[in-house]
N, C-alpha and C positions, 0 to 999 in steps of 0.2 A: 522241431522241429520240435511243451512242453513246455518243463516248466514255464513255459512260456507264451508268448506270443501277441500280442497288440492293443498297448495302451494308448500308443498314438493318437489314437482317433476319439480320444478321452476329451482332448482337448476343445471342445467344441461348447457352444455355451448350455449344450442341453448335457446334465452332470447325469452321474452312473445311478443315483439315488432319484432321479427326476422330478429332483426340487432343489432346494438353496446350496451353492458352493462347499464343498467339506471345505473342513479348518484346516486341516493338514493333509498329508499323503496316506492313503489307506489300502489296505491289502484288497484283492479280489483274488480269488479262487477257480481255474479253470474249474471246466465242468467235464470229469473224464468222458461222463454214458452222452456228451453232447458237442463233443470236438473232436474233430478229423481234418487230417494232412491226407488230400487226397493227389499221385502224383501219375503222370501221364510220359507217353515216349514216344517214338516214330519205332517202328517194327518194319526197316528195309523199303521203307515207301507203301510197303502193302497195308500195316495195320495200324494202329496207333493202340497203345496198351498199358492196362490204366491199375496201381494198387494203391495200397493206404496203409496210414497209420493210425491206431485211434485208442481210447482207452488210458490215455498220457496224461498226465497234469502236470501244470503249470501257475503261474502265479506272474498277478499286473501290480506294481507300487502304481498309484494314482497319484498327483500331482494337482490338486484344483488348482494351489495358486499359480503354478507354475507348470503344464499341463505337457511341455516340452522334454521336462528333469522326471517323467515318471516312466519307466521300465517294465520290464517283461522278459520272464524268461521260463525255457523249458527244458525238459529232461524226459527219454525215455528209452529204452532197451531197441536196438536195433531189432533183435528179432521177434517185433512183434510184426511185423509186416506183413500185410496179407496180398496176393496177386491176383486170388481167384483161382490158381490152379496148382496143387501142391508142386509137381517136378521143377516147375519155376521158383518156387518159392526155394524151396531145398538148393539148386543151383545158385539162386543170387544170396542164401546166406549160411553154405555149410560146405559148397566146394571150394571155395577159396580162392575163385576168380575177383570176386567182389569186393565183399565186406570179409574183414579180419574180427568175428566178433570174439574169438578168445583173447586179441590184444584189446579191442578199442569193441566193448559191449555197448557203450551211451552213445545216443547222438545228443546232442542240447545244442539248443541257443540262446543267447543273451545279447540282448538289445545295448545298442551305444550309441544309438541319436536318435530322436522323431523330431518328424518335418511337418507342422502342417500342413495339411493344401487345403484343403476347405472345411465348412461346418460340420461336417460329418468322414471325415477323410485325411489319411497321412500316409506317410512314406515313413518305414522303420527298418534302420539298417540296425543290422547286430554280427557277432560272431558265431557259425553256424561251426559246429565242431562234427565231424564226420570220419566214419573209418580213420578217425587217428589224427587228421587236417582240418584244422581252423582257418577258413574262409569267411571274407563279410559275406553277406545275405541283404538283398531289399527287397522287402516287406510292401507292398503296394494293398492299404487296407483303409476298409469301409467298417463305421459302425452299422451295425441294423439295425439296433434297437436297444433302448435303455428303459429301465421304469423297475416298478413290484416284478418281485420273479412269482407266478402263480401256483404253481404245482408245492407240493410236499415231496420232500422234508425242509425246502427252501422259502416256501410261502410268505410272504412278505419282506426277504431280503430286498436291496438293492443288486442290480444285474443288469448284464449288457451281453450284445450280441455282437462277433465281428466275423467280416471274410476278406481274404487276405491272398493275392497271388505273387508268387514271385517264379524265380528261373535258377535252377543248381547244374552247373557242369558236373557231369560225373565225371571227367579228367581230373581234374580239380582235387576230387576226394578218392584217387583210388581206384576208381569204379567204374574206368573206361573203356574195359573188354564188350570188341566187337564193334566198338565206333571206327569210323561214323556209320557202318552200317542200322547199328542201332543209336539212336542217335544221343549224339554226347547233354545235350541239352534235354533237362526235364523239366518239365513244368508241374509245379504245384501250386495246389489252392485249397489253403483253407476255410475254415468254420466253426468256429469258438463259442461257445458259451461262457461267463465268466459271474461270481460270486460273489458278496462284498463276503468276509471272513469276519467269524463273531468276533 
């Protein structure tokens, strides 16, 4: 959820640099102050309740010629997690109903196939590593945008834009106290910026 997260949709014929095909596979660089994992829950039918992760970096191998063989992968500290309201926060990462973060502190994922679906759009399954369990992950993401990155200290690199939702069972990793009350299915959607690497 880091070093990672969606070259996928790389594949498209509009390239990360928005002009001629690279020669080879190249690095890009998440953008930590510009990517968030934002994740949502059902709260007993009454609420639905929403936190994130953000702050993480990650890193896309690009593919021009072969836009299918390029990868994505992330890494970051479980407790960076924010809820919006500390007692929940402290509860999902230090009482021990949850996350185990003195065994299993990383969560990461690493890409092991993209799908195209259209010009701007893929499906990326990967292995999502969570409280200690490795589960696949699909990745259901959209480029937004490619070209000159404009701002400093980036100014003229090559950059792209992606959002990206998928669905994590907390059964699955551990993290199933109080389901289905609260419910076991979370949804997340991301928001990436990403770098070409000098």
């Amino acid at each position: 959820m880091h070093k990672t997260l969606l070259p996928a949709i790389l594949g498209t014929a509009v390239t990360l640099s928005g002009g001629a095909a690279l020669a080879e596979a190249q690095t890009y660089m998440l953008d930590p102050s510009h990517s968030q994992i934002v994740f949502s829950y059902n709260h007993a039918g009454f609420s639905t309740s929403h936190g994130m992760f953000s702050g993480f970096e990650g890193e896309i191998q690009f593919d021009s010629e072969d836009p299918a063989a390029s990868s994505v992968s992330v890494s970051f500290p479980a407790d960076t997690m924010i809820t919006g309201w500390q007692p929940r926060s402290d509860h999902f990462l230090q009482s021990g109903d949850f996350f185990k973060l003195g065994e299993f502190p990383e969560v990461t994922f690493e890409s092991t196939s993209i799908e195209l679906m259209g010009e701007t759009t893929a499906r990326i399954t990967g292995d999502l590593t969570l409280n200690g369990v490795t589960k696949p992950l699909v990745l259901d993401a959209e480029m937004t945008k490619s070209g000159e990155y404009p701002f400093p200290p980036h100014q003229g690199k090559a950059a792209a834009g992606f959002n990206a939702t998928g669905t994590v069972v907390r059964s699955d990793f551990n993290l199933g106290m109080f389901a289905p009350f609260v419910s076991d299915e979370v949804q997340i959607d991301l928001s990436i910026e990403a770098i070409a690497a000098e």
